[in-house]
C-alpha positions as CSV (number, residue, x, y, z in Angstrom):
1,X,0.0,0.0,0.0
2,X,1.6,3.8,-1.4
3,X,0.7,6.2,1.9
4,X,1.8,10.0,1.8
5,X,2.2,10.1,5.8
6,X,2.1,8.1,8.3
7,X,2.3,8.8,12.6
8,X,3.3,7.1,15.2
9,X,0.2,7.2,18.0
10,X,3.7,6.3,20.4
11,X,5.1,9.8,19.1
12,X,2.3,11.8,18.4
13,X,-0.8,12.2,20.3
14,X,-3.3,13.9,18.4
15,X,-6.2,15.7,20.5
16,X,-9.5,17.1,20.2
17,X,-8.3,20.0,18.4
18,X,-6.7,17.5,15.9
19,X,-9.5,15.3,15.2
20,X,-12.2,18.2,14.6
21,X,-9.6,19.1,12.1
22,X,-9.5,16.0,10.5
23,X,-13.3,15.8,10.6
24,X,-13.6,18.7,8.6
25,X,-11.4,17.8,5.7
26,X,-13.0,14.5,5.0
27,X,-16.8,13.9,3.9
28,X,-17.3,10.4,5.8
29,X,-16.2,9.2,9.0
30,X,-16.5,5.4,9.6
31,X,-15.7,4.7,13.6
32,X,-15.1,1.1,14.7
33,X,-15.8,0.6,18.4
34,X,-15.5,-2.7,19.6
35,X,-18.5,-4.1,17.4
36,X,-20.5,-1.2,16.7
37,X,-19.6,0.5,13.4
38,X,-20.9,4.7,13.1
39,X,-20.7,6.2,9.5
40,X,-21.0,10.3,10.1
41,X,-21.9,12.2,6.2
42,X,-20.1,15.1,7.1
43,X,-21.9,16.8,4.1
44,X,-25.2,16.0,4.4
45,X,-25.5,15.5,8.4
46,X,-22.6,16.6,9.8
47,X,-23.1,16.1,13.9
48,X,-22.3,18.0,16.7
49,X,-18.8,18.4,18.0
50,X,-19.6,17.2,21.2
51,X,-20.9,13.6,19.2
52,X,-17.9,13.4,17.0
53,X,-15.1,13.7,19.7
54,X,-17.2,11.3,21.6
55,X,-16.8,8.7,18.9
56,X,-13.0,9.7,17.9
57,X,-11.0,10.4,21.0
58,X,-10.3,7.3,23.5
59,X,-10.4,7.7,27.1
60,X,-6.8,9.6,27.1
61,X,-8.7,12.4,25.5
62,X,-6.6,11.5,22.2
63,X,-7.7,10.5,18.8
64,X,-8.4,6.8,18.9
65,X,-5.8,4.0,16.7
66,X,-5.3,3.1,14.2
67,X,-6.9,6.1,12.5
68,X,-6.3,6.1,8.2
69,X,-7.9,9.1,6.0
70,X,-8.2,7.1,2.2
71,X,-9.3,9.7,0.2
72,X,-12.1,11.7,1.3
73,X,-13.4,9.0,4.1
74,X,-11.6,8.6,7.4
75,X,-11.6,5.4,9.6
76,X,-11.0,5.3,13.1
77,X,-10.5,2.4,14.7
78,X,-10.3,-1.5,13.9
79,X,-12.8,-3.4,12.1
80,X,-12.0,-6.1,9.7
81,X,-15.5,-5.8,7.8
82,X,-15.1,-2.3,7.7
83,X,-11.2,-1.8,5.8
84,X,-12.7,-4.1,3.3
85,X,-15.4,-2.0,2.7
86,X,-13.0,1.2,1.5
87,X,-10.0,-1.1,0.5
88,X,-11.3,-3.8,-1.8
């Protein structure tokens, strides 16, 4: 797989500030929690703040891992059924 960037969640901890950015260049968000899968359309329903750190940050206040942008779609966390989805 060809990436432009990739960071180290050892190195870098991205926070709330980060991940609203991230939120805002993207036009889907796809959050794996455990089982539960969330898909936010940042263009046609974009949700509160509030509800999208909620689903990116972990309980150190820092954006969850892995997280991968492909495109315009982010993913945030780990779900098998779900990297298929964007990379097959």
């Amino acid at each position: 797989m060809v990436y432009k960037q990739e960071v180290s969640a050892n190195n870098a901890r991205l926070g709330a500030e980060d991940a609203l950015r991230l939120s805002r260049e993207v036009t889907k968000i796809v959050v794996a929690k455990g089982k539960k899968i969330v898909t936010f359309d940042m263009k046609k329903d974009p949700p509160s703040d509030d509800a999208l750190l909620a689903a990116l940050l972990g309980p150190t206040g820092n954006l969850r891992a892995p997280t991968i942008r492909k495109g315009m779609t982010l993913l945030v966390g780990f779900d098998e059924e779900m990297y298929r989805g964007v990379f097959e």
